[in-house]
C-alpha positions as CSV (number, residue, x, y, z in Angstrom):
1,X,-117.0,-28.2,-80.8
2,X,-117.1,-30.8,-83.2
3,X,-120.5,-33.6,-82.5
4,X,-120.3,-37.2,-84.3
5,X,-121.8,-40.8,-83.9
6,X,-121.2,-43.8,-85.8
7,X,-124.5,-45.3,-87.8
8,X,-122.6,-48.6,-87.9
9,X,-119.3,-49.7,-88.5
10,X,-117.8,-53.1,-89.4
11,X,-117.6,-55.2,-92.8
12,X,-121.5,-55.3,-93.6
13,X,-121.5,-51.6,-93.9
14,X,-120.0,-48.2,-92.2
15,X,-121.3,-44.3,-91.9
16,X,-119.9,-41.9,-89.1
17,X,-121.8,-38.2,-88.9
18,X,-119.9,-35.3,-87.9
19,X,-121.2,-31.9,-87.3
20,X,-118.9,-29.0,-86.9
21,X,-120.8,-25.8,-86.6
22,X,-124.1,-25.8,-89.2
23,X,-121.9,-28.4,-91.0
24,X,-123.0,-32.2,-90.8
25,X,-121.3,-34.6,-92.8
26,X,-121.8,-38.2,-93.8
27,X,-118.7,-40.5,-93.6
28,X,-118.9,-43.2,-96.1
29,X,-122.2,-44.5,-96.4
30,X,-121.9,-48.3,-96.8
31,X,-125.7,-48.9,-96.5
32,X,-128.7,-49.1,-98.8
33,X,-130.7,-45.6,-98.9
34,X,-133.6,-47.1,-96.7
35,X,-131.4,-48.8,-94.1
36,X,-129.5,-45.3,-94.3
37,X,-132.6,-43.3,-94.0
38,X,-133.4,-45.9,-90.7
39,X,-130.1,-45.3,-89.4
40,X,-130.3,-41.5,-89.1
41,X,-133.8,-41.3,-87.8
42,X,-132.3,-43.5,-84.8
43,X,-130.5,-40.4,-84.7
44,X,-132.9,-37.7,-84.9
45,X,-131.4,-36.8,-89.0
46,X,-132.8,-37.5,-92.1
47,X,-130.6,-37.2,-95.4
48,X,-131.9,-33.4,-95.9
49,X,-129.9,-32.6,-92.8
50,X,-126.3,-33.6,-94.5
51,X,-124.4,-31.4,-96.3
52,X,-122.5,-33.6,-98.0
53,X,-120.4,-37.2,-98.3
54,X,-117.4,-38.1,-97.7
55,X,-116.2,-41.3,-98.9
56,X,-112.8,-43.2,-97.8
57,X,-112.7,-46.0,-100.4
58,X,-114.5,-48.2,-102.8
59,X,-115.4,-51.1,-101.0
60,X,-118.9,-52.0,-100.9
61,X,-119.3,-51.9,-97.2
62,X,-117.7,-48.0,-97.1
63,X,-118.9,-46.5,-100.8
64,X,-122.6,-49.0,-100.5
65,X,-125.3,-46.4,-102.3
66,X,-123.4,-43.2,-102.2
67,X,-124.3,-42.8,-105.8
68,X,-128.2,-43.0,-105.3
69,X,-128.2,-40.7,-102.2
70,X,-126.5,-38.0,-104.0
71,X,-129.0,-38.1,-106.9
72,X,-131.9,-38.4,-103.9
73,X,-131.0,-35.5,-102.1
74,X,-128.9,-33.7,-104.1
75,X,-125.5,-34.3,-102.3
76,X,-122.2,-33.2,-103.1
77,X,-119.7,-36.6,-102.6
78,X,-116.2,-35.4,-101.8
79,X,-113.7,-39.0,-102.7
80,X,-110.3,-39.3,-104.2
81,X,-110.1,-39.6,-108.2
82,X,-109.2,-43.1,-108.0
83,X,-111.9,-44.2,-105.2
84,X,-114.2,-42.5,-108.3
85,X,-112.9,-44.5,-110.6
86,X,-113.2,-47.5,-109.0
87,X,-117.0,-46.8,-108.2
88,X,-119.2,-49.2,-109.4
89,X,-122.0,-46.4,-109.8
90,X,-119.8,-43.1,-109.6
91,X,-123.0,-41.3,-111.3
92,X,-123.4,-38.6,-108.1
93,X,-125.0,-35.5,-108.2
94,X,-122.0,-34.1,-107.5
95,X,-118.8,-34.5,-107.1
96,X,-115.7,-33.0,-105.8
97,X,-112.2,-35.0,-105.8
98,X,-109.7,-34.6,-103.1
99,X,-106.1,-35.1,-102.5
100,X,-104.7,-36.4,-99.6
101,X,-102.6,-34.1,-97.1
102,X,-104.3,-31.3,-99.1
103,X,-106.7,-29.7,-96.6
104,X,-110.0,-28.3,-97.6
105,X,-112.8,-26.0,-95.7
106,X,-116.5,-27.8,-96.2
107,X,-118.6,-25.0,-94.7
108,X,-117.1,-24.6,-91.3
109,X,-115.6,-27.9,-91.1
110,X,-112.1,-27.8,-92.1
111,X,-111.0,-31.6,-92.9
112,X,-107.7,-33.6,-94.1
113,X,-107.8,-36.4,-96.1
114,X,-104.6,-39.0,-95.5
115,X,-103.3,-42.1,-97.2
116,X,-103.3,-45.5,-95.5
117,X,-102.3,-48.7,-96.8
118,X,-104.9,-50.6,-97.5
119,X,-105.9,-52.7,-100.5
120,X,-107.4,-50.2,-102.7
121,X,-108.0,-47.7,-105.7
122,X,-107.0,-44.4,-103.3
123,X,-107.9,-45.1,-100.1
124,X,-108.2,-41.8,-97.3
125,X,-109.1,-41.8,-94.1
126,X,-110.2,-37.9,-92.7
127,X,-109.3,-35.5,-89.9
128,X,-112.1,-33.2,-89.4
129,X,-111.6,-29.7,-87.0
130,X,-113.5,-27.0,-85.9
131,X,-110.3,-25.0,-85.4
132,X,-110.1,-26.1,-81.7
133,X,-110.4,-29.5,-81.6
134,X,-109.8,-32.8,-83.9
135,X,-111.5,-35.5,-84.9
136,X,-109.1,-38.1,-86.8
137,X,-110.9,-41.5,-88.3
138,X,-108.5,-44.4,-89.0
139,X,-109.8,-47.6,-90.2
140,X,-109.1,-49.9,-93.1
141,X,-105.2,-50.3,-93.0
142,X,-103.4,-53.2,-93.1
143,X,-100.4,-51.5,-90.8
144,X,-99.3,-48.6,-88.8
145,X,-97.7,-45.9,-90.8
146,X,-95.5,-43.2,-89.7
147,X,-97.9,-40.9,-91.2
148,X,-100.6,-42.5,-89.6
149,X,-99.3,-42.0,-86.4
150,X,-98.5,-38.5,-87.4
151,X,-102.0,-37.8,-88.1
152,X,-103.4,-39.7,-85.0
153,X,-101.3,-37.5,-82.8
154,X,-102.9,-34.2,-80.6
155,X,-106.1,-35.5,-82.2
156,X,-109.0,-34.7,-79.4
157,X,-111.1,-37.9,-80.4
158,X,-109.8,-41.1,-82.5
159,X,-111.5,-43.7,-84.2
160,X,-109.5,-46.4,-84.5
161,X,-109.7,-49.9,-86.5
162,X,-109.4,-53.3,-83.9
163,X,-110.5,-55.8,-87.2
164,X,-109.3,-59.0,-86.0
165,X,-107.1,-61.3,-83.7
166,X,-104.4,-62.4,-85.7
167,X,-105.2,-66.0,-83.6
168,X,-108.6,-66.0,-84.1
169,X,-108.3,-65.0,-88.2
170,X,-106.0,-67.8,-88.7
171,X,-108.2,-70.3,-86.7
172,X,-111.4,-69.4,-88.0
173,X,-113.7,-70.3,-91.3
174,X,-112.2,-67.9,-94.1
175,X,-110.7,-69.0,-96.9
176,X,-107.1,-69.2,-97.1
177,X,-106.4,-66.3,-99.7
178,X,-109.4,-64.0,-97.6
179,X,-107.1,-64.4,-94.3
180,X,-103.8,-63.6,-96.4
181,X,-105.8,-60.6,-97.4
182,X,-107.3,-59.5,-94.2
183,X,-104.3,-60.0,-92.2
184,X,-101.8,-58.8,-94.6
185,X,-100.1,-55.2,-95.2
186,X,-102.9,-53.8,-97.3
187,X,-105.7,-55.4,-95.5
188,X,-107.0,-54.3,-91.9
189,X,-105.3,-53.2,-88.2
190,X,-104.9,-56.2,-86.2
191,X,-105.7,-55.6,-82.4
192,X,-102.2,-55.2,-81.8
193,X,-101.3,-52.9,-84.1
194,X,-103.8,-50.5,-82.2
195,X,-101.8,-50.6,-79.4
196,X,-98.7,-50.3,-81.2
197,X,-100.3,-47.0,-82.4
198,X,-101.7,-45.7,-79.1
199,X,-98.4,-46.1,-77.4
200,X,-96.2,-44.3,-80.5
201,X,-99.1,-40.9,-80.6
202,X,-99.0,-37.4,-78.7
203,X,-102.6,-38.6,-76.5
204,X,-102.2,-35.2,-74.3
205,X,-105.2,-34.1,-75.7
206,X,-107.4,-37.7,-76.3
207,X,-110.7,-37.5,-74.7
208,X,-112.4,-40.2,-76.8
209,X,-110.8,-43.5,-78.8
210,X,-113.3,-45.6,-80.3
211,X,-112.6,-49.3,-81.8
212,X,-114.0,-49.6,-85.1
213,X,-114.6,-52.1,-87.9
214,X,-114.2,-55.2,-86.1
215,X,-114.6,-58.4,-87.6
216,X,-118.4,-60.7,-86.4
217,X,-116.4,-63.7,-87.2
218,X,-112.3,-62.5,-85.8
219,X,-112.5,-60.8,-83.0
220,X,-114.1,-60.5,-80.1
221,X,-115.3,-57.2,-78.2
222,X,-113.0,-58.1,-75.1
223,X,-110.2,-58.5,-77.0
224,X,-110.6,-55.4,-78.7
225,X,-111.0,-53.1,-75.5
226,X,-108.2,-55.0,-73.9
227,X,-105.9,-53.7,-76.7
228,X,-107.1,-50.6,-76.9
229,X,-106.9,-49.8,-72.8
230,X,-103.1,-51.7,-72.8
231,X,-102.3,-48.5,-75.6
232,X,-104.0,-45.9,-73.7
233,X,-103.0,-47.4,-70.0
234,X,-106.3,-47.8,-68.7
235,X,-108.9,-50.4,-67.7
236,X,-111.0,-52.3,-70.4
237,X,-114.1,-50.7,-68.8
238,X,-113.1,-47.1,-70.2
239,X,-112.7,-48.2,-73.8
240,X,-116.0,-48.0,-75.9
241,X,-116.5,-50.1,-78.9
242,X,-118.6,-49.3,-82.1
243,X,-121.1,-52.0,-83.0
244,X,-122.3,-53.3,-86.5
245,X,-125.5,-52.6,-85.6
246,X,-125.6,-49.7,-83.4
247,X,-122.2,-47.8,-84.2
248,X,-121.9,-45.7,-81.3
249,X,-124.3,-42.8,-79.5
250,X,-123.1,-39.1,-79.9
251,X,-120.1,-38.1,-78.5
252,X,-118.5,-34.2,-78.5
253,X,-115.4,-32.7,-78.3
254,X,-116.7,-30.4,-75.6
255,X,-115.2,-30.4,-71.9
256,X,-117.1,-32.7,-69.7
């Protein structure tokens, strides 16, 4: 059975938990210590519980004070060499470097880290199994691979990117270059492109999808569940939505 709940997730910060066994692991952690500390007490955890970090990319709102929460508690950080070398403060207690589509076992998690395109030093997302059942987080990617959809196939529970409205970004209050960015091929999944992805995947065994990361300012939650239920062929009203602020309760891979 594999256990998980988002913290938060969108561009002022992101951190998913996911416990497999008497493995928990931190997903990114794109908050300050303290706000990170507040967000897993909301949960019942502190940051003695993890057992270690995962981190997907550089970017402030994804890597946020990794560094100081290793030296804190003492945490092995698991990232790609160049998401380390990229760090602004890459000084953690300890530090493992992965390679994506090479699999390793954390404790009883076994996990997958896979490329996306998205404007970075060595960006992975992860797939995270208990030997039964799949977690597979996909976020920050400015379009749908074939070996995204490879990965996001069979997967029991997917987490999946609905950043913007391609209508909304290019009407909105951003900067020119920001929207080329955002919108672009190495930037972040359109709504669209999550039904694009939904419709292309294996979803025989999809109990949970989750829309993640979306933009405050270009996109709006309605939009986003509409997307995700046209992929998945079911109403709006099925489709949950992580928040900024609240990320998303705990959810489990177990039968209902």
């Amino acid at each position: 059975m594999i256990r998980f709940c988002s913290l938060g997730s969108g561009s002022a910060g992101n951190a998913l938990v996911v416990e497999i066994g008497a493995t928990r692991l931190l997903v990114d952690c794109g908050f300050s210590v303290q706000e990170l500390e507040r967000r897993l007490a909301r949960v019942d955890l502190a940051p003695r519980d993890l057992t270690a970090v995962l981190i997907t990319h550089e970017h402030a709102d994804h890597i946020g004070a990794a560094g100081p929460l290793s030296r804190r508690y003492d945490l092995t950080v698991f990232t790609s060499p160049g998401t380390r070398l990229a760090a602004r403060d890459d000084g953690f207690a300890h530090v493992q470097e992965i390679q994506a589509d090479a699999p390793l076992d954390i404790d009883d998690a076994w996990v997958c880290p896979f490329t996306v395109p998205h404007d970075s030093r060595e960006p992975t997302q992860f797939a995270l199994s208990d030997g039964d059942h799949r977690l597979v987080l996909m976020t920050d990617a400015g379009h749908i691979s074939p070996h995204m959809v490879a990965m996001a196939s069979g997967a029991d529970a997917l987490l999946l990117e609905c950043n913007h409205d391609p209508a909304m970004l290019a009407a909105g209050r951003y900067p020119a270059s920001l929207k080329r960015r955002i919108g672009g091929g190495y930037g972040h999944l359109p709504n669209h492109a999550a039904t694009e992805l939904l419709r292309n995947i294996d979803q025989s065994r999809l109990r949970h999808v989750i829309g993640m990361h979306l933009s405050t300012d270009n996109n709006d939650e309605a939009l986003a569940r509409a997307a995700l239920a046209d992929g998945l062929g079911c109403t709006p009203s099925d489709v949950d939505i992580a928040t900024q602020d609240q990320g998303f309760c705990w959810r489990t891979t177990a039968p209902a």
